[in-house]
N, C-alpha and C positions, 0 to 999 in steps of 0.2 A: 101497716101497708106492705113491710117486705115478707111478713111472712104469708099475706097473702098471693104474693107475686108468685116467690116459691113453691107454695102449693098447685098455685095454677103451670109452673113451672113442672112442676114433676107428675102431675095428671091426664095432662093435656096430651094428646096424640102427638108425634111427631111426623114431622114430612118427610117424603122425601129430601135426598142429597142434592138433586138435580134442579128442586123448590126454594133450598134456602137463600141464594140472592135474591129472589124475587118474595120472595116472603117475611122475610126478618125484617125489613124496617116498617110493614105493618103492625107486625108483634109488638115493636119496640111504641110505635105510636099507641098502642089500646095500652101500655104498660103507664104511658107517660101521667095518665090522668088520677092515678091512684097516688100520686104526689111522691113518690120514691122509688126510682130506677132499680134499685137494689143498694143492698147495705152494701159498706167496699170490704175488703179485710185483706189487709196484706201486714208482710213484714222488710222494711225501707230497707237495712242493711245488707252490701253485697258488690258486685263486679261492678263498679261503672262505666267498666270500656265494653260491654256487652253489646251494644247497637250499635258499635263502629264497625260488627265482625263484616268482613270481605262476602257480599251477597250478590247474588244476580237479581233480586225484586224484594219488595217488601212492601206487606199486607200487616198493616196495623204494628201490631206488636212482633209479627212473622217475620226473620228473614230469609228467602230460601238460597239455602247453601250449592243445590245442583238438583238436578232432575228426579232424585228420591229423598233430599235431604229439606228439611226447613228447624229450623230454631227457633227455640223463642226467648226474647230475651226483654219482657217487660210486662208491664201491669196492665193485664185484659181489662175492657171497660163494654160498654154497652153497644159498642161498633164492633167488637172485634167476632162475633159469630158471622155476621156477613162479612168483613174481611178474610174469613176463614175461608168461607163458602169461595167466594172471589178466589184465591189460593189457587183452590181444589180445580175450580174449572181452568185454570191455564195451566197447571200443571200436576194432571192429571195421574203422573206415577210416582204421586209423593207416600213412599211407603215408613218413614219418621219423622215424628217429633225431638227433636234435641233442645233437652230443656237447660240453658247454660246460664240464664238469668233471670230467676220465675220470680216475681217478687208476691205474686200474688193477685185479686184484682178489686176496682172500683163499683164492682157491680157483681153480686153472688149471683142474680137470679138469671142472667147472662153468661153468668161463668160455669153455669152447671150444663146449660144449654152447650156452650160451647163441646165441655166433656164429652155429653151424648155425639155430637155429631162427630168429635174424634174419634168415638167407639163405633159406631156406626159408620165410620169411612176405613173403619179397619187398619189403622194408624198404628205404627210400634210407639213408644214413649223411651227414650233416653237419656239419662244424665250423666254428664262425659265426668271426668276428672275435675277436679273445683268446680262443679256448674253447682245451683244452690234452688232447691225447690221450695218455696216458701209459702205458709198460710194458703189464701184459695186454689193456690198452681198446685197442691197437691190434690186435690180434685183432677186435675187435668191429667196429672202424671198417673192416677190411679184407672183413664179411662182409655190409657194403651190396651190394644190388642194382645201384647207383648213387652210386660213392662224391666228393662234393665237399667242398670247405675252400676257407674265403676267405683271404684277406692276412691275417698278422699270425695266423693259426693253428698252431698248435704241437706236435709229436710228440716224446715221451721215448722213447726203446727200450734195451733190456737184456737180455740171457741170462736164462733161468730157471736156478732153482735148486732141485732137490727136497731130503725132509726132511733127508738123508744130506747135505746140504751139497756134492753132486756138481754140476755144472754140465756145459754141452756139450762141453766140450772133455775132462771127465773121461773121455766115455764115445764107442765106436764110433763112426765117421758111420752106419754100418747100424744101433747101437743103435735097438729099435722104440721109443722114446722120442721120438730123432729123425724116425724115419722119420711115424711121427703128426704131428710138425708141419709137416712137407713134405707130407702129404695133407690135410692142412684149407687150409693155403693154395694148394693145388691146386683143395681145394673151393672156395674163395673165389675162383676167375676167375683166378690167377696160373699164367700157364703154366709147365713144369718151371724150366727156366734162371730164371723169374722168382724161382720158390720160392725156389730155391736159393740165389739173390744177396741175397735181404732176409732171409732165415733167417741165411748169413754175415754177414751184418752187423748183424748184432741179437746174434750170438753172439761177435763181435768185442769187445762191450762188458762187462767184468767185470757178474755182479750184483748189487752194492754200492755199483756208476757209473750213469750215463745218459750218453748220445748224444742232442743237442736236434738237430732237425731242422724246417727250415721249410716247409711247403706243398712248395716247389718243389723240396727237398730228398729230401723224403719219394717225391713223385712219379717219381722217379728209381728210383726201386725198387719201386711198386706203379702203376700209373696209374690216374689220376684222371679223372671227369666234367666 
């Protein structure tokens, strides 16, 4: 079921920025009947005072820091693309993402969606000093416009895992599973070879492990601003 979601996630036209409140809890409703929202995949360890930070509003997992700044400091789930959306239209010169507490999210086929439309609203991605991008958040951090992280910033990565408890290695390298996440990080500015290399290596990691990577680590398989 989820990797049909995903498929239909990664084929399907996208809308309009100016469509997605009004569109995504449709989505979410035709999603609901296939029996699984999406697989989750995250990794729990990390800041816990991250959603106390000092905010003017907050949209889901968002909170926006001032008129070009928003954080995010928690676990996307099947709301958070139209709380996105929602964001975007009240405040409208949100030119970064500052990721300070990514733990990942509860719904992949949501969190990819999510991605695209932070690529498509032309969003920087940042990770300050300790902030920690984990498991699906680096999806998200990968679909900056403009992707930076300072010293002392942090990446978990891990294979997915759908509801059947199959992982990448259960299934074809052409499985359209795979082939959907080699075309979002295609979307995302990775050229093929690049996909390829940070996809194998994310699927090198059981999903019940993490792979910690540093700044400079990380950048070895995605490049950075």
């Amino acid at each position: 079921m989820l990797r049909f979601a995903l498929i239909l996630a990664a084929l399907s036209p996208v809308p309009a920025l100016a469509q997605e409140a009004a569109t995504i809890s449709v989505e979410v409703v035709q999603e609901t009947p296939l029996g699984d929202p999406g697989g989750e995949r995250f990794v729990a360890e990390g800041r816990s005072d991250a959603t106390s930070l000092k905010a003017i509003a907050a949209y889901g997992p968002f909170r926006v820091l001032d008129s070009g700044r928003a954080a995010l400091v928690d676990v996307t789930d099947t709301a958070t693309p139209r709380a996105f959306a929602q964001m975007l239209i009240a405040f409208p010169g949100l030119r970064t993402i500052e990721m300070v507490e990514c733990p990942g999210t509860s719904d992949d086929t949501a969190n990819l969606r999510l991605g695209r439309m932070i690529r498509r609203a032309g969003l920087d991605t940042y990770v300050p000093q300790g902030g920690s991008v984990r498991s699906g958040a680096v999806e998200l951090f990968l679909a900056g416009r403009h992707r930076h992280a300072e010293a002392g910033a942090q990446f978990a990565v891990h294979s997915w895992q759908d509801s059947d408890g199959l992982e990448p290695s259960d299934v074809a390298d052409n499985d359209p599973v795979n082939l959907a996440y080699l075309a979002y990080y295609r979307e995302m500015g990775l050229s093929d070879g690049q996909a390829r290399a940070f996809y194998a290596m994310t699927n090198a990691v059981p999903h019940d492990d993490a792979l910690w990577l540093s700044k400079d680590e990380f950048a070895r398989y995605a490049p950075l601003d």
